[in-house]
Structure formats: C-alpha cells, structure tokens
C-alpha positions as CSV (number, residue, x, y, z in Angstrom):
1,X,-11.3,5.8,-6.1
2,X,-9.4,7.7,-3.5
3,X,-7.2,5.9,-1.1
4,X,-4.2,5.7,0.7
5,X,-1.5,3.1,-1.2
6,X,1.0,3.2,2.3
7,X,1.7,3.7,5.4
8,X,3.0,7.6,5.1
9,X,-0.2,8.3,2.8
10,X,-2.1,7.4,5.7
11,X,-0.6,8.6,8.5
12,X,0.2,12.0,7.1
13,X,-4.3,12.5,6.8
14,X,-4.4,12.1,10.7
15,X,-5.2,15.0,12.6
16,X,-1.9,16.0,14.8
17,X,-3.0,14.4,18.0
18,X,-3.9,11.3,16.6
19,X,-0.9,11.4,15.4
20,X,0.8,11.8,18.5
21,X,-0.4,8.8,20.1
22,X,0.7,6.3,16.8
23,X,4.6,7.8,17.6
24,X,4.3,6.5,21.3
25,X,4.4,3.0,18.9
26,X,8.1,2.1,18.4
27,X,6.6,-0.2,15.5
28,X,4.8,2.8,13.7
29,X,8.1,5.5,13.9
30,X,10.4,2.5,12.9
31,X,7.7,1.8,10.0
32,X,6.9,5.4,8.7
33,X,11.4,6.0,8.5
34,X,11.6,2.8,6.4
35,X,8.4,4.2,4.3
36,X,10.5,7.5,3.6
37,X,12.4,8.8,0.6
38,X,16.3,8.4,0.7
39,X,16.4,12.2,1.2
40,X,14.3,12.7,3.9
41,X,15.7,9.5,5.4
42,X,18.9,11.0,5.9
43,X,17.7,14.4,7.2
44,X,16.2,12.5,9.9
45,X,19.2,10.4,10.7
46,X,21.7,13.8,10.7
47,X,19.0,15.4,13.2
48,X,17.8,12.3,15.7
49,X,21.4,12.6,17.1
50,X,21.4,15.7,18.0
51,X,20.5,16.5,21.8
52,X,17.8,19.1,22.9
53,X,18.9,21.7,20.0
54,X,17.2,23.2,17.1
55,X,18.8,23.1,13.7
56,X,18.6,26.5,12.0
57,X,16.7,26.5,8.3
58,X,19.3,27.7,7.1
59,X,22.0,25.1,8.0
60,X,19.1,22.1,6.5
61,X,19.1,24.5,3.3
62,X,22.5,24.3,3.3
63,X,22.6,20.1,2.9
64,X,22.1,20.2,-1.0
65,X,23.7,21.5,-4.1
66,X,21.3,24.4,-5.1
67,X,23.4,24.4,-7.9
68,X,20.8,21.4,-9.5
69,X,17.4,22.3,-10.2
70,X,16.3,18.3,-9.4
71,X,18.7,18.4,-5.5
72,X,16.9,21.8,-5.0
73,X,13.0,20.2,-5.5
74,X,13.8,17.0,-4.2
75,X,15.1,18.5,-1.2
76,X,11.4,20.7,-0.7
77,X,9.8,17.7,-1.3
78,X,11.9,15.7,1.6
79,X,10.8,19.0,3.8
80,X,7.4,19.3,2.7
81,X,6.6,15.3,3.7
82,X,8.4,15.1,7.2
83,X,6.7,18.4,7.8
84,X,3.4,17.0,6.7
85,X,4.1,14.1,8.6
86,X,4.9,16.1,12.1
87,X,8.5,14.9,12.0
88,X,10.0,18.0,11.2
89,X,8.4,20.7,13.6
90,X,8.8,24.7,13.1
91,X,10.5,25.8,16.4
92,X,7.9,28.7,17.7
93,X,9.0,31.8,20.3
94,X,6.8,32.5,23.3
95,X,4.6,34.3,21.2
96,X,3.6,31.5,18.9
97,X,6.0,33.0,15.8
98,X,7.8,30.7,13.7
99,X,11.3,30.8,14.0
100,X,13.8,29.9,11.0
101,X,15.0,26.6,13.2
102,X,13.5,22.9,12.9
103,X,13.5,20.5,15.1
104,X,12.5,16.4,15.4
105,X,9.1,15.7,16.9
106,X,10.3,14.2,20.1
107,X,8.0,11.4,20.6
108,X,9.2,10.1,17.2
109,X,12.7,10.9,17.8
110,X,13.1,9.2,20.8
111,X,11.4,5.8,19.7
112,X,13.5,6.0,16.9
113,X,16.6,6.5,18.9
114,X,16.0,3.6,21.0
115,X,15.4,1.4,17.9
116,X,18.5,2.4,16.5
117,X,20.7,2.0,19.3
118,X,19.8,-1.6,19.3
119,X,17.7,-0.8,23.0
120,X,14.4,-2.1,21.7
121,X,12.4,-5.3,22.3
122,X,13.4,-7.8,19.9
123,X,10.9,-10.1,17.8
124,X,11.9,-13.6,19.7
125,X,12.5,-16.5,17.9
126,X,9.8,-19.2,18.2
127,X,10.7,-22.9,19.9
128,X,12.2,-25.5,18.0
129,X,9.2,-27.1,18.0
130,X,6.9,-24.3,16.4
131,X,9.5,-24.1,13.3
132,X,9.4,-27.9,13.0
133,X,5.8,-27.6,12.4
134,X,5.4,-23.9,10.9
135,X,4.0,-24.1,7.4
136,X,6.6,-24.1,4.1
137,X,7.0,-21.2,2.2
138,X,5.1,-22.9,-0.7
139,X,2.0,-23.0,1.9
140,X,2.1,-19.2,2.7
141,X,1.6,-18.4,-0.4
142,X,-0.7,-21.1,-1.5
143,X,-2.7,-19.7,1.2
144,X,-2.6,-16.2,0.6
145,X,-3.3,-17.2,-2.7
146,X,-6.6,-18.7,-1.5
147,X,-7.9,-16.2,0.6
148,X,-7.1,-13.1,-1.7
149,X,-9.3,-15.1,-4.7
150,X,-11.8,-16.1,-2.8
151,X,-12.2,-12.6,-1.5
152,X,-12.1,-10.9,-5.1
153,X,-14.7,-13.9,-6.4
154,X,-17.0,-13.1,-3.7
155,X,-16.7,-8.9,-4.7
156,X,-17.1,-10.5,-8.5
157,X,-20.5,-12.8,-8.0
158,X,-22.9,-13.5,-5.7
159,X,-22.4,-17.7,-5.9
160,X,-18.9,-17.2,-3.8
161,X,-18.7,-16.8,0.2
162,X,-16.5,-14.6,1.3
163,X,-13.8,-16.2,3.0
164,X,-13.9,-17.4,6.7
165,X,-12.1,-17.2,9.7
166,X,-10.8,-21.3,10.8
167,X,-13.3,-22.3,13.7
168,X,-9.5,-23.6,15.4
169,X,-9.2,-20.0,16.2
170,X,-10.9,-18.3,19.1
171,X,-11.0,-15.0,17.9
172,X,-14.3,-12.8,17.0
173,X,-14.1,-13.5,13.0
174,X,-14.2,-9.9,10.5
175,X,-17.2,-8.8,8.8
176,X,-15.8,-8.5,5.5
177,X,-19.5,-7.5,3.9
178,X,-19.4,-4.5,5.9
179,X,-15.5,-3.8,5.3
180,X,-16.3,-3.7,1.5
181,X,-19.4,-2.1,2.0
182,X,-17.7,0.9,3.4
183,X,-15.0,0.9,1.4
184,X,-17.5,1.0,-1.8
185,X,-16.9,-2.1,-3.1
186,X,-20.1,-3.7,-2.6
187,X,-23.4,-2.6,-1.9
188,X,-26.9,-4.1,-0.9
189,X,-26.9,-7.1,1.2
190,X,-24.9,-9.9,1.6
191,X,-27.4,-12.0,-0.2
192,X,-28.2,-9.7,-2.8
193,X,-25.0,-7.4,-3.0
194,X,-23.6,-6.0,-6.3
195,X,-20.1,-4.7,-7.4
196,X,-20.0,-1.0,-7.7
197,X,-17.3,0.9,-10.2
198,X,-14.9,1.5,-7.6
199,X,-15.4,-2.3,-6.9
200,X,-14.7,-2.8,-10.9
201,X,-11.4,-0.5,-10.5
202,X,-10.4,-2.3,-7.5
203,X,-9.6,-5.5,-9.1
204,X,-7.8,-4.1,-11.6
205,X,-5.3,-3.0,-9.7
206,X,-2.3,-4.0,-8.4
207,X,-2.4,-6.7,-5.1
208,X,-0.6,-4.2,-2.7
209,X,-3.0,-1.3,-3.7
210,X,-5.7,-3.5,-3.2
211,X,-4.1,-4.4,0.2
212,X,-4.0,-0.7,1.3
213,X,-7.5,0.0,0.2
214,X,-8.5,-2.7,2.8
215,X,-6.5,-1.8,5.1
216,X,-7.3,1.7,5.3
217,X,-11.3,1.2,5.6
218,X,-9.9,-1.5,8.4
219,X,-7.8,1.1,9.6
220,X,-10.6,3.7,9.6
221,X,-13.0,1.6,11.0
222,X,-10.8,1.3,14.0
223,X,-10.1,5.4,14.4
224,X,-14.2,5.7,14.4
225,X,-14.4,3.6,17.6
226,X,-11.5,4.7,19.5
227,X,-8.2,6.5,19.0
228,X,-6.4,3.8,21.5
229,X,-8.1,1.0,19.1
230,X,-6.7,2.9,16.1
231,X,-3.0,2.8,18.2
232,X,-3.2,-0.9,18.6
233,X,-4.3,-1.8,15.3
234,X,-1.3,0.3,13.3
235,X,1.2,-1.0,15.6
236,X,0.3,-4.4,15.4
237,X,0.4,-4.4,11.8
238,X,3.6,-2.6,12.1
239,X,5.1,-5.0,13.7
240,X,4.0,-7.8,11.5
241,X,5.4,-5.7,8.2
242,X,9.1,-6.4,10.2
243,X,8.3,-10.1,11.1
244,X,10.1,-12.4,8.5
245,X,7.5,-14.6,6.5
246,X,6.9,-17.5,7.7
247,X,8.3,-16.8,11.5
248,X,5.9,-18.0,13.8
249,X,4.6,-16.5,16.7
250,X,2.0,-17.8,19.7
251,X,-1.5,-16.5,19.4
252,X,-1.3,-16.0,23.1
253,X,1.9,-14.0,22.8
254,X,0.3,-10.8,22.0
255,X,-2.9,-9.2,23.8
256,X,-6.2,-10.0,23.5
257,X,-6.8,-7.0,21.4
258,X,-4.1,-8.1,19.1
259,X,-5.4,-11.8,19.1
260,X,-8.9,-10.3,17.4
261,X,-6.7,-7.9,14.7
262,X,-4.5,-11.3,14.0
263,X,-7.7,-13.3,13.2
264,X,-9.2,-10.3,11.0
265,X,-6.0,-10.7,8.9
266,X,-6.0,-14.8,8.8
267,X,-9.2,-14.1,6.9
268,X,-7.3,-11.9,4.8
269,X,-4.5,-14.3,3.7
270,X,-2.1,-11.8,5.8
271,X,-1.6,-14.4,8.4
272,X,-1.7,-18.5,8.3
273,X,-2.6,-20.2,11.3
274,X,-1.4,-23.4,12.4
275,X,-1.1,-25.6,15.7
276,X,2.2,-26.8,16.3
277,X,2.5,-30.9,16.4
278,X,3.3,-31.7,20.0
279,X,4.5,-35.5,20.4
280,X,3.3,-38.0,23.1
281,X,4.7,-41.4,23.8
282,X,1.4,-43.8,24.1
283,X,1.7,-43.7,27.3
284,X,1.3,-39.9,27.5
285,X,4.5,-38.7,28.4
286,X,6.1,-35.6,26.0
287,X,8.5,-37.5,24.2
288,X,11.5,-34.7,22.6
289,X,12.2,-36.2,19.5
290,X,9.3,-35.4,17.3
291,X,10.3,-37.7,14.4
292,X,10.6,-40.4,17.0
293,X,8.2,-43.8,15.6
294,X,7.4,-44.7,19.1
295,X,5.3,-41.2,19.2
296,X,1.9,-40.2,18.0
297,X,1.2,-35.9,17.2
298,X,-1.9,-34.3,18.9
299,X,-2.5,-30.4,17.7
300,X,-0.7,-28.1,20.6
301,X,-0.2,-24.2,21.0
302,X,-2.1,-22.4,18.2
303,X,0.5,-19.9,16.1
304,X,0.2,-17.2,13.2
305,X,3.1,-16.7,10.5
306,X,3.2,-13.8,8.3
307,X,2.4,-14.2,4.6
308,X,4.1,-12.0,2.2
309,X,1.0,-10.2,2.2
310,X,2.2,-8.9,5.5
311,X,6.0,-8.8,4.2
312,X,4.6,-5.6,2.3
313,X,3.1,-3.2,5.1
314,X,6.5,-1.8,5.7
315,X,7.9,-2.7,1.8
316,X,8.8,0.4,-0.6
317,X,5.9,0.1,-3.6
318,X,7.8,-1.5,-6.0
319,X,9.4,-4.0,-4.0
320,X,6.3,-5.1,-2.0
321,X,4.1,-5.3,-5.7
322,X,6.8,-7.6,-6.6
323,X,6.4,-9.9,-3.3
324,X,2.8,-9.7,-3.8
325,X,2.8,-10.7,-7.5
326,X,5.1,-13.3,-6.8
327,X,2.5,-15.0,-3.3
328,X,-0.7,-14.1,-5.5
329,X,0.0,-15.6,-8.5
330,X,-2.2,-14.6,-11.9
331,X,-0.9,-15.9,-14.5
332,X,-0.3,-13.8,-17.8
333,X,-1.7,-12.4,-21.0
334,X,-0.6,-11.8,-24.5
335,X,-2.8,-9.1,-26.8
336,X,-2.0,-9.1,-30.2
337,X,-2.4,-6.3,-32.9
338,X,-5.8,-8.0,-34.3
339,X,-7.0,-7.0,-30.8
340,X,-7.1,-10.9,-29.9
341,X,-6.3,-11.7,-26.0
342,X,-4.7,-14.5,-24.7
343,X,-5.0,-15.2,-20.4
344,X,-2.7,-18.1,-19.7
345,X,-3.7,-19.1,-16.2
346,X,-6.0,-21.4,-14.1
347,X,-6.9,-18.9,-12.5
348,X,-11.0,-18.0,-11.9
349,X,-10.6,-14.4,-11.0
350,X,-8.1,-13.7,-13.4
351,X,-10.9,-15.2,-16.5
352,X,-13.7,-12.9,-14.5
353,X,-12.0,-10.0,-15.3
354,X,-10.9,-10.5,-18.5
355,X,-14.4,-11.1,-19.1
356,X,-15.0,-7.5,-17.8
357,X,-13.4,-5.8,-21.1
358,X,-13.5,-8.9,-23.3
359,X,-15.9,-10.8,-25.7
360,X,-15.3,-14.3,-24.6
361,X,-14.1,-16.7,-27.6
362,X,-13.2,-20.1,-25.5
363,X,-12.4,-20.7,-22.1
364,X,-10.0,-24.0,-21.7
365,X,-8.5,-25.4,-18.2
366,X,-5.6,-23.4,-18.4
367,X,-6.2,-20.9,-20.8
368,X,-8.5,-17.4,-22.1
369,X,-9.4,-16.7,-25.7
370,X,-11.1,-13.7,-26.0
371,X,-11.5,-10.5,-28.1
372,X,-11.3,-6.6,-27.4
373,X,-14.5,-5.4,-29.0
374,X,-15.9,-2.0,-28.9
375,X,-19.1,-3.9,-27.2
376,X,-17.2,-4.8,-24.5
377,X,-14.7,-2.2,-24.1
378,X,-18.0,0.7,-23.6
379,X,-19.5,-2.1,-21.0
380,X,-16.5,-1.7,-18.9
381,X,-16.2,2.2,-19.2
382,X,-20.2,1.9,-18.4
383,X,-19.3,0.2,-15.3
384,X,-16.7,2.5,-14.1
385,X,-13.5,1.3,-15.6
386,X,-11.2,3.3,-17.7
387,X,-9.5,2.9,-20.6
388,X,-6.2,3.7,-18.9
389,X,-7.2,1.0,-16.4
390,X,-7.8,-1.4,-19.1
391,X,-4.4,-1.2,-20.6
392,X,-2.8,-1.0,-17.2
393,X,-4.3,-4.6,-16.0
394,X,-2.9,-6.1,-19.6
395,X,0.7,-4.3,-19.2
396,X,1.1,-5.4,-15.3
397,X,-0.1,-9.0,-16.6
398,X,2.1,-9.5,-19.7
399,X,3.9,-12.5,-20.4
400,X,7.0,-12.6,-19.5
401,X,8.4,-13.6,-23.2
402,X,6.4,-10.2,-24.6
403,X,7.6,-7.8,-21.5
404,X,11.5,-9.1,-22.5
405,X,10.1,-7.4,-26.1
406,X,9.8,-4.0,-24.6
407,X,9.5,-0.8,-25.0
408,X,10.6,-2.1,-29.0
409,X,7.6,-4.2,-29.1
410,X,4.9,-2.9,-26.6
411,X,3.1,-5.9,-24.3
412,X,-0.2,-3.5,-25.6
413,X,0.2,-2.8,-29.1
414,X,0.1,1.0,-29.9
415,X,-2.8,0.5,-32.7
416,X,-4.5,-2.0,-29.8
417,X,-4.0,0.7,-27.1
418,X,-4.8,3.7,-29.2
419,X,-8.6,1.7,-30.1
420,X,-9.7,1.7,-26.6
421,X,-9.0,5.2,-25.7
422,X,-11.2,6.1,-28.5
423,X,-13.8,3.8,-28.0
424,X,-13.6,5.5,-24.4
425,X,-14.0,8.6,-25.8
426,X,-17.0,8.5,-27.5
427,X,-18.9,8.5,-24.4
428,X,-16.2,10.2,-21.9
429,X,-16.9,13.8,-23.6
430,X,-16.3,16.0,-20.4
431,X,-14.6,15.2,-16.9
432,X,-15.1,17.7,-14.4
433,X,-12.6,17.5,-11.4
434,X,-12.5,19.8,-8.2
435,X,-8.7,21.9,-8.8
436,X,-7.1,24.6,-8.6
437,X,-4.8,27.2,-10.8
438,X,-1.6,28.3,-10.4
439,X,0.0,31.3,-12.6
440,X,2.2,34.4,-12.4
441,X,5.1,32.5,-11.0
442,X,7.9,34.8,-10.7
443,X,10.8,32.5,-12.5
444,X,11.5,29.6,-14.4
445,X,12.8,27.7,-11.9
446,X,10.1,28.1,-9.5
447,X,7.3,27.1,-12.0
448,X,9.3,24.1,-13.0
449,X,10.3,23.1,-9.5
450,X,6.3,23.6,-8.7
451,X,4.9,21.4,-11.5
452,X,7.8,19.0,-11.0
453,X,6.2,18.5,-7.4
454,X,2.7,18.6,-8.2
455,X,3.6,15.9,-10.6
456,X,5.1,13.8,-8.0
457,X,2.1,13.6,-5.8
458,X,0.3,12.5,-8.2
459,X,-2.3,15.7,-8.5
460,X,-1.0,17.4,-11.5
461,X,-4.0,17.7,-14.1
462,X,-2.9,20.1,-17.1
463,X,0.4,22.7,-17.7
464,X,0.9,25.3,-20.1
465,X,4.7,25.8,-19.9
466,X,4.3,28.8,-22.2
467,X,2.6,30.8,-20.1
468,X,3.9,29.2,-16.7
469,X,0.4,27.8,-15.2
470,X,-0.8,24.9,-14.3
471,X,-3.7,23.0,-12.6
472,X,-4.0,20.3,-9.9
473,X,-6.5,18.5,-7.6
474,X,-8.0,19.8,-5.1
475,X,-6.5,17.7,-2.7
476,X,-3.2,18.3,-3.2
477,X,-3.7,22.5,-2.7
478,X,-1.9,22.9,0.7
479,X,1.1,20.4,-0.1
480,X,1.9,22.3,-3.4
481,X,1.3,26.0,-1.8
482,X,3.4,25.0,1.2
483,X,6.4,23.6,-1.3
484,X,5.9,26.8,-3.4
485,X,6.1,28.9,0.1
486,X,9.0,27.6,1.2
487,X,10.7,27.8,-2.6
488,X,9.8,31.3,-2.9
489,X,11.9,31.6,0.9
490,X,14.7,29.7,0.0
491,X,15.0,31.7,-3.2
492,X,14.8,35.3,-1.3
493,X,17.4,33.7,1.4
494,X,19.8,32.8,-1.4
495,X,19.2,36.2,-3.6
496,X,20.0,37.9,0.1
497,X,23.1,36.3,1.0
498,X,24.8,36.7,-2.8
C-alpha cells in the first residue's frame, strides 16, 4: 500500500507549479521547514538571510566534515530533499545551463522570512467565554477516540455506520464511502461493501499512518477538482497542525471553503465541535458572569478545537505516533512462547483485529484470549496481511510491563516470531517487485554512501556488498541517481582541489 506518511512525502510528488502555488501559503512553507531533517533545516536557515545572492556549491559543500563518511551522506541527503522539494534551486545562465550556485526558491523564502521575523498573522486567542466552555482535554480525546473507531469498525463490518457529521453544524458533511473507496479500502457499495487487503494492512498500522493515508486521498481528491481547492485545503490543515489542542476557534472565523474542510475533519475526530454557553438573565439581558445562579445558558457561537489528531500534521513521526497513541487509546497485548495472546482492552476494534490473525479462545469485557495458529496466521496472509505486519501490530501494542523487558526478553518471542514467517512462507514463494540495479560503482565510499541512502528512503530491496550492487524500487530511481550524481561531483571536486 503506497502512500504518503507526511507532509514532505506529499508535497515533494507535486508537479512544480502546483507546487508553487502551496508556497504562496505561509502555513504550508512554515509546515514543510518544521517537517525537515535537522540538516537541511539549517541549510535553509544559513541561506533565507541572505539577500538576492546565489550561494556557490562549493561554499554548501564546504558546511560539513567530509572527513566522516555518515556527515558526507547525510549532507546529499539534506541536498537531494530540499532539491526535490524545490527549496533549493540550481541557478541557470541565459542559456538554460546549470551553474555550480544554489539559491532558495523565493516564494518559500520570503513566507518563511516573514514568519520568522515575527511579521506574520498570529493564531488569536479565543474570548473568555469560548475557553470557559471549550471541551477538556479528557473530551478531545474521548472524541477522537470515538470517531477514529467507529471509522475503522465501519472498514471492519458492514453492521457499523460510518461516522457522521453533528446536524449543529452547517457544513456539507464528507463522503467517507467514497474517500475509502478511492483510497482502496473498501469496495462495492455502501450497503454491501467489503474490506480489501490494503483495507486489512491499513488497520494494522500505526494511527498517524493511518491519518496520512486519509489525508492524502482527501488531499488528492481536492488537487483533481482544482489546484486553488488543493491550496486551501493544505493550508488549512497547516494551520490547524500549529493550533494548540484544544484552542478554539469560531466556525465563522475562517472562509466558507474552510468552514466545509473543518466539518470533513469533525467527522474525522480531527476537530470537536462545540457551542459556547452564552448566559441570559431571565429577563433576557447578557448577564457577564457565567457561573452567576440568577442566569440560565442557551447554545451561542458554534466553534472547532483541534484534537491531537490535528496536533500531528506538522509533528516529526515519532513524536506525533506518540500523541496519537496516547488520544486513541488501544489497549495492549502480551504473546507468550506457547504462541498464546493476550489483548487487554475494551476496546471493539482492537478484538476485530486480533481476530484477523488469531483463533479466538474467550472474549471477556475487558480482555482477549486467543491463539496464533497456522489456520489463522495463512487466513490473514490470504487476505493481504503480512507476516512482518503481524508482528509489527503485536510489538507497537505490547504491554508496557513486557516492552520494559526488552530487547533481553522480546514483546514477540523469537520462536513465536520465527513460526509466522514460515507459515508465511509456505504460500509467499516468489515476490516480484518493479526495481532497479545498481553496480560498477567506482569506490567504497560511494557504494556505501549510495546503499546507505537508498536505505533511508525506504526503497532498498537486496545488496551484495562483495561485489558492490544493489537493488531498489522503482520508485525511488531518480532520488538515488541524483544522490549518486551529485556524490560522484562532490568526489571529482574534492580529488581536483587536493
């Protein structure tokens, strides 16, 4: 299942003049430099200061110690994703030649500028009265909690609705059926839809890839009616990734655009809305006191707070599947050597998919019993899941007593783990993946620095260190011959000037 897992993943598959227009968002550039590595981070903050100037290659070359093989790929890699992102722009003659100079895409640079220098428009704190009334943090994430669930029940069976959009808010409600439709999730009609095996490797995952995978089809759906509809929508969930959860803000703040994109995510759990209390005296008149006993509340101005759902458009991977973990409860499991699971947890969709890989022993109100059978474990791989996945969903959900045990005592027993790969690969003889080859490299270091990058991008599929090849996904082809381009340059420069 292919997808984008954050914002730079995303943005970096636009075509350039798409891209363009997202920039003009101070939201997006503000989002996309928090999303960046450390390295590249400060690249961009050494070059936004400087003032209608290029910065020769050879001065950015000179920012690291070449002198360590891991400052020397880190530093390509930092290159290779602003260029891919249009940050960092080769500086081109009159006749369209590539210079050795770099330069910030100015668009970017200037919104980022602004935000930096403290110029840009600030996120407003609500009234009084809106915070008196705002939702508790205990809420937010009971209600995240509810819509998330109800969303994965309703991709699980075909008893559960998907969840709605509250009829208090005047807002055209989402059509999640057709969102996870597209995103192959689901197929065939609402009343007689089934999960497909992406849908199966979905809910294994992790909450904030699960998030992204929404988002993106969300996204995309957007980009297919309009670039200016794609613009809104990113910076509007920009902007909500540097909200603080739980700050409110007026539905009838933003634009009416942005009023429909804020009730799409309400009925993702991203958003909670909620009126604030406005007190009257009997008589009618506004009293100011609101925990005055002479007033009655009527429901006022309608508002949205962020969940932490939202919190994690802007967060780093780790940090934001923490947050998410922490809103979207799902309790934990124990496997033992004897291949015996244990799901403590009230929650349903947590006992569904357990049930995926499992042979059901005893469900109780709080509580899974259940075994890892062979039975089972080829059902799942028949339905699309993995045995990697399989042992990734009971590692992320280990109790915390058995995760203090590791790595002495794995969450996954080795004998437990080793089982289902080879019930797994009794049926998974051959995989056949689209890739491509990469041999006669000219030195150690340039191999190692190559396969060290195709590893980080996630696309490395087999090395023979031996004989200096390797092989990688298709998709990750021009990123890795670009990085091994501008290796092989920074090599010749450096054999030149000693």
């Amino acid at each position: 299942m292919e997808n984008a897992v954050n914002i730079l993943s995303y943005v970096e598959s636009l075509k350039e003049n798409v891209r363009d227009m997202l920039y003009e968002s101070p939201w997006t550039c503000q989002a996309v430099f928090r999303s960046l590595q450390p390295l590249a981070k400060q690249y961009v903050l050494r070059m936004v200061w400087i003032q209608d100037k290029a910065v020769e290659k050879s001065d950015v070359d000179s920012w690291i110690n070449r002198g360590k093989q891991d400052f020397v790929s880190h530093h390509f890699s930092s290159i290779s994703k602003l260029q891919g992102l249009g940050i960092l722009q080769a500086v081109s003659n009159r006749n369209g030649e590539s210079l050795t100079q770099y330069r910030l895409h100015q668009t970017f640079k200037s919104q980022l500028l602004w935000a930096l220098s403290g110029r840009g428009q600030p996120l407003l704190d609500p009234p009084t009265e809106a915070l008196l009334s705002a939702p508790t943090s205990a809420m937010l994430d009971a209600y995240a909690h509810k819509q998330w669930e109800t969303l994965q029940l309703y991709i699980l069976t075909t008893t559960t609705e998907a969840p709605e959009l509250s009829q208090d808010v005047p807002t055209v409600p989402l059509d999640l059926h057709r969102l996870l439709v597209a995103a192959g999730l689901l197929q065939g009609s609402r009343q007689s839809r089934s999960i497909t095996s992406d849908g199966f490797q979905f809910l294994l995952q992790d909450h904030y890839r699960q998030l992204w995978l929404l988002l993106t089809e969300y996204i995309k759906d957007a980009e297919r009616r309009s670039t200016a509809e794609l613009s809104s929508v990113l910076s509007f969930l920009m902007q909500l990734g540097f909200r603080r959860v739980g700050q409110p803000c007026a539905l009838t703040a933003v634009g009416e655009s942005e009023q429909t994109i804020a009730g799409h995510m309400m009925q993702l759990g991203v958003l909670m809305p909620f009126r604030q209390v406005e007190p009257v005296t009997t008589g009618g008149q506004h009293e100011r006191q609101l925990n005055s006993k002479s007033t009655t509340k009527i429901p006022g101005t309608l508002y949205f707070c962020p969940t932490r759902l939202a919190a994690s458009l802007c967060d780093g991977f780790k940090q934001a599947t923490l947050s998410l973990n922490s809103a979207i409860a799902g309790g934990h499991v124990i496997v033992e050597t004897n291949y015996r699971v244990y799901g403590f947890s009230t929650s349903s969709v947590q006992v569904a998919i357990l049930q995926l890989f499992c042979r059901t022993d005893c469900i109780l109100p709080n509580a899974f019993v259940g075994t890892l059978t062979r039975e089972s474990v080829l059902q799942a791989v028949d339905s699309g899941i993995s045995a990697d996945d399989v042992i990734d969903y009971l590692r992320s959900h280990a109790h915390p007593q058995a995760a203090s045990r590791a790595p002495r005592y794995p969450v996954v027993p080795e004998v437990v783990a080793d089982q289902i790969r080879l019930w797994e690969a009794e049926t998974v003889r051959v995989c056949f993946t689209d890739s491509v080859l990469y041999d006669e490299f000219d030195t150690p270091q340039l191999y190692e620095s190559s396969v060290s990058h195709a590893s980080s991008l996630r696309v490395l599929l087999w090395q023979d260190d031996a004989n200096r090849r390797f092989a990688a996904r298709q998709s990750g082809h021009e990123r890795i011959r670009d990085f091994i381009k501008s290796m092989k340059e920074a090599m010749a420069a450096a054999a030149f000037n000693s």
